[in-house]
N, C-alpha and C positions, 0 to 999 in steps of 0.2 A: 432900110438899113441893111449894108449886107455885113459879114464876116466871112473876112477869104483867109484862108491859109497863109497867106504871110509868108513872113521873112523872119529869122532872128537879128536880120542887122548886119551892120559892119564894125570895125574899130578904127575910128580915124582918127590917127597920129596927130595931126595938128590940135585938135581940139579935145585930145585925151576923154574921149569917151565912146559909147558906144550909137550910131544911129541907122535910122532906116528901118528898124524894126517896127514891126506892127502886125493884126491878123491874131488868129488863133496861133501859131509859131511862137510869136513873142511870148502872148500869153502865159502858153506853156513853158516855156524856158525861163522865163522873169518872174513870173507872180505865181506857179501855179500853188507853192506851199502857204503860200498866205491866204489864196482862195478855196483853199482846202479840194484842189482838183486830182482826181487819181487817173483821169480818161479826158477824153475831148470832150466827149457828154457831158461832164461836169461845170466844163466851161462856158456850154453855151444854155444850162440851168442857172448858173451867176449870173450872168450876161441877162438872161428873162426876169430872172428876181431883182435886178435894178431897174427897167421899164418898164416898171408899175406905175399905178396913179399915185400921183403927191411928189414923184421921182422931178425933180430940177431939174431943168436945163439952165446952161449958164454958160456966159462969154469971156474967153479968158484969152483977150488979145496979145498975149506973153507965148502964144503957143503959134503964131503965126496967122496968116490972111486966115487960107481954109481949114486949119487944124485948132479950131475956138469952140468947139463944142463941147462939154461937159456934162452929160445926165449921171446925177448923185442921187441916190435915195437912202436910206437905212442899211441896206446888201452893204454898199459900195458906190464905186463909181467907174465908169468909162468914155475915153478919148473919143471923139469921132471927130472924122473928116472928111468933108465936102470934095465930092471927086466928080468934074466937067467933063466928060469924055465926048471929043468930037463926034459930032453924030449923031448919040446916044444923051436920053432923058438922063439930068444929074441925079445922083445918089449922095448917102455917106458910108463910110467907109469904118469899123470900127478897126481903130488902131490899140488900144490896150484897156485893159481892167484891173482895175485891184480895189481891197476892201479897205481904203482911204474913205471914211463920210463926208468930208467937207472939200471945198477947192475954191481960189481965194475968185472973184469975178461978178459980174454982173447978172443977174438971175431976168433970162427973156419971156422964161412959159416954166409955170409949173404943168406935168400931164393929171387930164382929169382923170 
């Protein structure tokens, strides 16, 4: 699992909202007052205190092919996405976090 710095995004006109955001970037700029972050360090102790053991994984085919991951625990929860980079062994990608506990989806592995 990695966490890259990111993007905050764009704002596209057509569909009135904001996308492409993800990474420690967004985090910061979108959630960090609800994750109670005051530094980067902060976020990536949120980010540790959700994959823990008992934390769910869960599929939430409403977020796209590779962007269906979900681990929720007690913290919170965060987005990951499955990234195929020619070449190179696949990873995922953490795209955001926030301290929402539930998310609606199908549950594939609790971690032990």
């Amino acid at each position: 699992m990695i966490l890259k710095l990111g993007d905050s995004g764009y704002y596209n006109q057509s569909k009135q909202k904001l996308e492409g955001a993800y990474g420690i970037r967004h985090i910061w700029d979108k959630h960090r007052s609800e994750i109670g972050a005051t530094c980067a360090e902060d976020i990536v102790k949120f980010l540790e205190n959700i994959f823990l053991t008992g934390a769910q994984v869960l599929l939430d085919p409403r977020k796209g092919p590779n962007k269906v991951i979900v681990v929720e625990s007690g913290t919170g929860m965060m987005i990951v996405e499955l990234k195929k980079p020619q070449n190179e062994d696949a990873y995922y990608s953490i795209i955001t976090a926030y301290d929402r506990k539930s998310h609606p989806g199908t549950i594939l592995h609790t971690l032990p």
